[in-house]
C-alpha positions in Angstrom: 0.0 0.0 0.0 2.4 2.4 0.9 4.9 1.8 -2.5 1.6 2.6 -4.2 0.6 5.6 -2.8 4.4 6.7 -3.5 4.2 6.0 -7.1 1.0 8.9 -7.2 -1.5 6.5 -8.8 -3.3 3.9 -7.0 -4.4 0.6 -9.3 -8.1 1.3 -10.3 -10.8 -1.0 -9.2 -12.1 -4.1 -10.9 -14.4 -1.8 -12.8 -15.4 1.8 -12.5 -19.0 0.9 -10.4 -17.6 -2.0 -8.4 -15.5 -1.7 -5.9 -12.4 -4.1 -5.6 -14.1 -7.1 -3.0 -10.1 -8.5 -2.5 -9.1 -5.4 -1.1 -12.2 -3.4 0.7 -9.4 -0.4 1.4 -7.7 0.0 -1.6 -11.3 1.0 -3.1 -11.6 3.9 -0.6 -8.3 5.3 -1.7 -8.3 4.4 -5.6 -10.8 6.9 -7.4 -12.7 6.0 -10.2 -11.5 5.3 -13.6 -13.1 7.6 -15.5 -12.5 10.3 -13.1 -8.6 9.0 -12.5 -8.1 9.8 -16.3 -10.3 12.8 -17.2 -7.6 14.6 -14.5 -4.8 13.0 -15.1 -4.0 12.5 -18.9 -7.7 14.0 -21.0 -7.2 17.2 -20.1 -6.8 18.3 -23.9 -9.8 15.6 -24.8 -12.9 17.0 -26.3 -15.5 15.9 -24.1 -19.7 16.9 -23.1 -17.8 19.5 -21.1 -15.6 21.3 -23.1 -16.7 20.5 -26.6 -17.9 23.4 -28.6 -21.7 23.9 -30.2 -22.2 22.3 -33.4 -23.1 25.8 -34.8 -19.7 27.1 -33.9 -18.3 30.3 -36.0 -14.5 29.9 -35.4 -15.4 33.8 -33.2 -13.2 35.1 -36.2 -15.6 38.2 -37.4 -16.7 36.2 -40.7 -17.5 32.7 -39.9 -16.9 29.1 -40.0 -16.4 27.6 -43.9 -16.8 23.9 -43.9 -14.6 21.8 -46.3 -11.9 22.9 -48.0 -13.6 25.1 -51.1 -13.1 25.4 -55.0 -11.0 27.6 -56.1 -12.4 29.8 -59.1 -11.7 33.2 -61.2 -13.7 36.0 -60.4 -14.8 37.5 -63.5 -14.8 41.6 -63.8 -18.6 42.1 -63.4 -18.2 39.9 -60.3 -14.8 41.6 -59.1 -16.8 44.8 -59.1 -20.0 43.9 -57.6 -18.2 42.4 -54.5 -15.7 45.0 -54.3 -17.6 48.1 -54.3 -20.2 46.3 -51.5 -17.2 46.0 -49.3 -15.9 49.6 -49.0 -19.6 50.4 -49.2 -20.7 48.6 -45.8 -16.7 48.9 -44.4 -16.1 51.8 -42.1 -14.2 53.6 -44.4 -16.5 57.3 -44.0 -14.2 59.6 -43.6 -12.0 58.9 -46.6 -15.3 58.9 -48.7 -15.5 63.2 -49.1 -14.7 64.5 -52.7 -15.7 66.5 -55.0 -18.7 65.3 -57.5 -20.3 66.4 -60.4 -23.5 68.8 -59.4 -26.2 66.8 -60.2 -28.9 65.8 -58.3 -29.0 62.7 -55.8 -30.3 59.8 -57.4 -27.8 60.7 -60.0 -24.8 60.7 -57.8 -26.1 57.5 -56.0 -26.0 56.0 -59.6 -22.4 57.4 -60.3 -21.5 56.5 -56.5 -22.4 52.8 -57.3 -21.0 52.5 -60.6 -17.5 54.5 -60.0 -16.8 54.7 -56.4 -14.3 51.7 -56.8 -12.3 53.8 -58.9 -12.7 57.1 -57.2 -11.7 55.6 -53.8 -8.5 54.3 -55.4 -6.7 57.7 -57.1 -8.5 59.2 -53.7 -6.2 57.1 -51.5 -3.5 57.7 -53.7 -4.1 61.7 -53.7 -4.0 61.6 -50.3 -1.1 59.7 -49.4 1.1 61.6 -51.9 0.2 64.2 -52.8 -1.4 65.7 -49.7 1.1 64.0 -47.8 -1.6 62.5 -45.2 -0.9 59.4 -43.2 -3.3 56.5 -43.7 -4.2 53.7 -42.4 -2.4 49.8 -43.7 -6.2 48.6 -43.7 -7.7 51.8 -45.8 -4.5 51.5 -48.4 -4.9 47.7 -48.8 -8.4 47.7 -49.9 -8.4 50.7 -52.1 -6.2 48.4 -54.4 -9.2 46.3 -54.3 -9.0 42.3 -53.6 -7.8 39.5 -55.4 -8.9 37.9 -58.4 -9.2 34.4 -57.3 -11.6 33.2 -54.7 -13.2 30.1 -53.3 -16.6 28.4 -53.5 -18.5 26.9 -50.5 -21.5 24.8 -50.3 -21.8 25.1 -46.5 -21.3 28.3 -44.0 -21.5 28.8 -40.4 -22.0 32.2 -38.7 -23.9 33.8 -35.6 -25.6 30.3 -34.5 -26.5 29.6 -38.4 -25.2 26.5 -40.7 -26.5 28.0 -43.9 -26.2 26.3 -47.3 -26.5 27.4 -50.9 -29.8 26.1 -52.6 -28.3 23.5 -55.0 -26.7 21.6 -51.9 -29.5 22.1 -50.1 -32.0 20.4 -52.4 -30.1 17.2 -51.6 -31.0 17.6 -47.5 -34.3 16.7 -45.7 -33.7 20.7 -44.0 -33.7 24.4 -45.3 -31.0 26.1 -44.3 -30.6 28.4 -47.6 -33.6 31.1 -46.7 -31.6 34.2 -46.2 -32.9 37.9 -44.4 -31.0 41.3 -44.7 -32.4 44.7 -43.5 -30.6 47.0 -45.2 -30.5 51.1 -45.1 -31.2 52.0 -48.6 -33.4 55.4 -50.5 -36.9 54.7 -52.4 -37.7 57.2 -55.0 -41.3 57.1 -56.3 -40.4 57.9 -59.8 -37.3 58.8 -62.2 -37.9 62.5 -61.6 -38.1 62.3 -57.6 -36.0 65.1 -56.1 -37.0 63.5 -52.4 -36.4 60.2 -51.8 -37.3 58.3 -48.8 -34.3 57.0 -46.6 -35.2 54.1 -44.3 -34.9 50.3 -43.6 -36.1 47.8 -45.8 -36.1 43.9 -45.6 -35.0 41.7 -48.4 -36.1 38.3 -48.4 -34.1 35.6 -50.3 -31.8 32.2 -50.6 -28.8 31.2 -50.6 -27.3 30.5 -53.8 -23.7 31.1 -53.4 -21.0 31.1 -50.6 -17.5 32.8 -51.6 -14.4 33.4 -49.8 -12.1 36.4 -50.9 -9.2 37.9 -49.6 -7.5 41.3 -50.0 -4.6 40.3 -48.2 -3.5 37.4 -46.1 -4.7 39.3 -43.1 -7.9 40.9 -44.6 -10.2 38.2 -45.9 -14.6 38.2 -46.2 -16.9 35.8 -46.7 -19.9 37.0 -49.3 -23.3 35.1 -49.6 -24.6 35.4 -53.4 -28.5 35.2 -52.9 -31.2 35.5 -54.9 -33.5 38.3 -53.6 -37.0 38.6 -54.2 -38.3 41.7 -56.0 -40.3 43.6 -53.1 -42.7 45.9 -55.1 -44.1 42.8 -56.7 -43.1 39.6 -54.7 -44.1 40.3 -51.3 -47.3 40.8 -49.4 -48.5 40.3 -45.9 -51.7 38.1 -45.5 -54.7 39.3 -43.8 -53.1 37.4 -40.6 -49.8 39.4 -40.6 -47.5 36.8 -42.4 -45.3 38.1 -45.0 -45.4 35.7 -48.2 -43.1 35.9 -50.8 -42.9 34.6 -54.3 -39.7 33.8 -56.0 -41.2 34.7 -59.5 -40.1 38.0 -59.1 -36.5 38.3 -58.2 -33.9 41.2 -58.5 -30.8 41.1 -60.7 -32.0 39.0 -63.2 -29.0 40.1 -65.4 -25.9 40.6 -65.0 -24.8 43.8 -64.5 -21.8 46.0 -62.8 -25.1 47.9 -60.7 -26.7 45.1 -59.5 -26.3 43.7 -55.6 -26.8 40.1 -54.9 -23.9 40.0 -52.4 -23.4 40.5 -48.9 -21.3 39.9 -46.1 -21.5 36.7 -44.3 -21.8 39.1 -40.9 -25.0 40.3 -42.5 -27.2 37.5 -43.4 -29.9 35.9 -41.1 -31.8 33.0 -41.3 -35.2 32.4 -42.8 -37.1 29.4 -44.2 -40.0 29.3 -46.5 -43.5 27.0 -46.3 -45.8 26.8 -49.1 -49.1 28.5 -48.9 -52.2 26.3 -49.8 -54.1 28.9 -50.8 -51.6 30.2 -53.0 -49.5 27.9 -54.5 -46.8 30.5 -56.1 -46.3 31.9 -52.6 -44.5 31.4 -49.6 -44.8 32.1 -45.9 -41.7 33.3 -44.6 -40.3 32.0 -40.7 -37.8 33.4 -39.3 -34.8 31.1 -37.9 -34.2 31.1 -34.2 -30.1 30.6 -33.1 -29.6 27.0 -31.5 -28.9 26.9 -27.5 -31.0 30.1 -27.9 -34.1 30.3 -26.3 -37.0 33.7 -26.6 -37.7 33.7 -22.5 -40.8 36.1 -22.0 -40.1 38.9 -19.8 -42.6 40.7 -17.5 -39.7 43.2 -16.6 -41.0 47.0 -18.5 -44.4 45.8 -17.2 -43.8 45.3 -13.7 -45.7 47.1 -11.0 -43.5 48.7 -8.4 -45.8 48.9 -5.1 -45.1 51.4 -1.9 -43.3 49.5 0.9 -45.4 48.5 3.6 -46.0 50.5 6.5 -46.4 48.4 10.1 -48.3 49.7 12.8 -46.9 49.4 15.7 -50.0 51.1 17.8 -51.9 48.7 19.7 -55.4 48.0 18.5 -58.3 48.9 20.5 -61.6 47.5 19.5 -64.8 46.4 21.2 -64.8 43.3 19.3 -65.2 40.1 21.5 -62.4 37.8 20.8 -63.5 35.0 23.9 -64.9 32.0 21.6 -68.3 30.9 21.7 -69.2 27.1 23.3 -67.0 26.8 25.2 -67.0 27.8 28.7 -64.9 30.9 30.2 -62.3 30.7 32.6 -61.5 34.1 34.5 -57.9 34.5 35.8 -56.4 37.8 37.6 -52.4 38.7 37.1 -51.6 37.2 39.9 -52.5 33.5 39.4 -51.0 33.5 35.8 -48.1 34.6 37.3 -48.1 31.9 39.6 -48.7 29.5 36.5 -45.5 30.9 34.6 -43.2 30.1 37.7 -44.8 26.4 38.4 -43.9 25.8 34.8 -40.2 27.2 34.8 -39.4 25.1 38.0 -40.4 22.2 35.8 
C-alpha cells in the first residue's frame, strides 16, 4: 500500500462501479477510472464539457467555412459587384468626401455605385502623396481592391447559423438556404423624384452562393450570393400578418456591374420558407431562431412597483369580543398566571 501511494497512482478498481471485493481499502483510496483519467491525462480531450456547439463560427468576425472550397476566377462584373459592396458597408466614412459632379442625388447615388471603386483608389493615392496624409495599412490595402481568385463553398456557419447554398440544399431533408438582410437603402417614387425616402427595408431571399475572398492574407470576407425577391411585386403580408413571398419575381436578373446580390457573411440571417395552400406560387416566410438560444418572456417594462409597507406598531383597541363561543370561560387575575408561569419554569 504504501509503495503505491508513492508511485501517485493507485491501481483502479475491478471496474469503475464495483468496488475491488479482494481489497475493501484500496477501493476507498483508488478513485474512479473515468475520473482518475479525465484529470490525469484527458485534459486536452474534447469531451460533453468542453466540446464546442455544433453551430460554432471559429469567433473570427466572418464565420466558419466547412470543407476545403473550390478555387475559381472572379470574373470583372463579379470583381466589381463584390468590391464596391465592401468599401460600401466597411467603415471607411471619412475617406469617402470629394468633390462630384453637381447633379442631383439619385444621379450621384448612380455614379457612387458604378465609380466609387475607382474614385476611392486615385482618392487614397491623392492623399497619401500628394497631400502627404498618413493613412491607415487597412484603408491602403483595400483601395487596391482584392484578389482575383476566390473560393466556393457549399456550407457556411456564422452567428448560430449553418447556412447552405440552394443546390446543396435540395439534396437535405432541412432548409438552411432562406436568407434575411435589413438594409438602409433610399426609395424614390419615380425617375424624376428630387425627395427620396431613406429608411430600412427587408430583403427576403436564398442562398445560392457562398464565396471566400481575400484582399490580403490578413484581410479576408466571406460574401453570400443570394437570390433576392423583387419587393414591389413579390411580397405581401396576409390578412393574418405573415409576409409571403414569391420567387417569381427576383432582382438582378441580369448581369450587370449595378446590381447587388452580395453580402457579407456578418450580414445575413436566417429564414425558411412554407408553401401556402391557398396560393400555390407563394411562400410564408419564418424566421430562424439561433440554437442553445431560447426567446424567455419577460414581465420586466411591465412590472408594478408597489409602496413599501407600512407596520403599525400602535396597539389595536376594538370592542370586538375575541373569547370564543361554546365553550365555557375561565376568568384568571395577574396574579394566578403569574403563579402558572413560575410552576412551569421550575419544571
Amino acid at each position: 500500500m504504501v509503495r503505491l501511494l508513492n508511485l501517485g497512482l493507485p491501481p483502479p478498481p475491478s471496474s469503475p462501479t464495483t468496488p475491488n471485493s479482494t481489497s475493501p481499502l484500496l477501493s476507498l483510496l483508488a478513485p474512479p477510472l473515468s475520473s482518475e483519467l479525465s484529470l490525469r491525462y484527458l485534459n486536452n480531450v474534447e469531451n460533453n464539457v468542453n466540446k464546442l456547439p455544433q453551430n460554432h463560427d471559429g469567433n473570427n468576425g466572418i464565420g466558419r467555412l466547412i470543407g476545403n472550397g473550390k478555387e475559381f476566377h472572379l470574373d470583372h462584373v463579379t470583381w466589381v459587384q463584390v468590391h464596391r459592396y465592401v468599401l460600401q458597408n466597411l467603415d471607411v466614412k471619412s475617406y469617402r468626401e470629394g468633390d462630384f459632379p453637381r447633379v442631383n442625388r439619385k444621379e450621384i447615388e448612380c455614379l457612387y455605385r458604378e465609380k466609387f471603386h475607382e474614385w476611392f483608389n486615385e482618392h487614397i493615392q491623392t492623399l497619401r502623396i500628394t497631400n502627404g496624409e498618413i493613412v491607415p495599412e487597412d484603408i491602403i490595402t483595400l483601395s487596391k481592391g482584392l484578389n482575383d481568385c476566390g473560393r466556393r463553398y457549399k456550407t457556411c456557419v456564422v452567428h448560430g447559423f449553418r447556412s447552405r447554398i440552394k443546390s446543396h440544399d435540395a439534396t437535405k431533408k432541412t432548409q438552411n438556404s432562406g436568407v434575411f438582410c435589413s438594409a438602409y437603402t433610399s426609395c424614390y417614387t419615380s425617375s424624376t423624384d428630387k425627395r427620396p425616402q431613406t429608411g430600412v427595408v427587408q430583403y427576403y431571399g436564398v442562398l445560392t452562393d457562398i464565396v471566400k475572398i481575400h484582399y490580403s492574407s490578413d484581410l479576408e470576407y466571406i460574401m453570400f450570393k443570394c437570390e433576392w425577391i423583387n419587393n414591389e411585386k413579390g411580397q405581401k403580408i396576409d390578412p393574418f400578418k405573415f409576409i409571403l413571398v414569391n420567387f417569381n419575381h427576383v432582382m438582378y436578373t441580369r448581369t450587370k456591374y449595378s446590381g447587388e446580390p452580395y453580402i457579407l457573411s456578418t450580414q445575413a440571417e436566417q429564414v425558411w420558407y412554407v408553401d401556402d395552400p391557398l396560393e400555390p406560387d407563394w411562400k410564408v416566410v419564418v424566421k430562424m431562431n439561433r440554437r442553445d438560444n431560447f426567446d424567455i418572456y419577460s414581465l420586466e417594462r411591465q412590472a408594478v412597483i408597489h409602496a413599501p409597507l407600512e407596520l403599525d406598531d400602535r396597539p389595536i383597541f376594538s370592542d370586538h369580543n375575541w373569547v370564543r363561543e361554546g365553550v365555557e370561560t375561565v376568568e384568571t387575575d395577574d396574579n394566578e398566571e403569574e403563579d402558572f408561569v413560575q410552576d412551569e419554569s421550575d419544571i
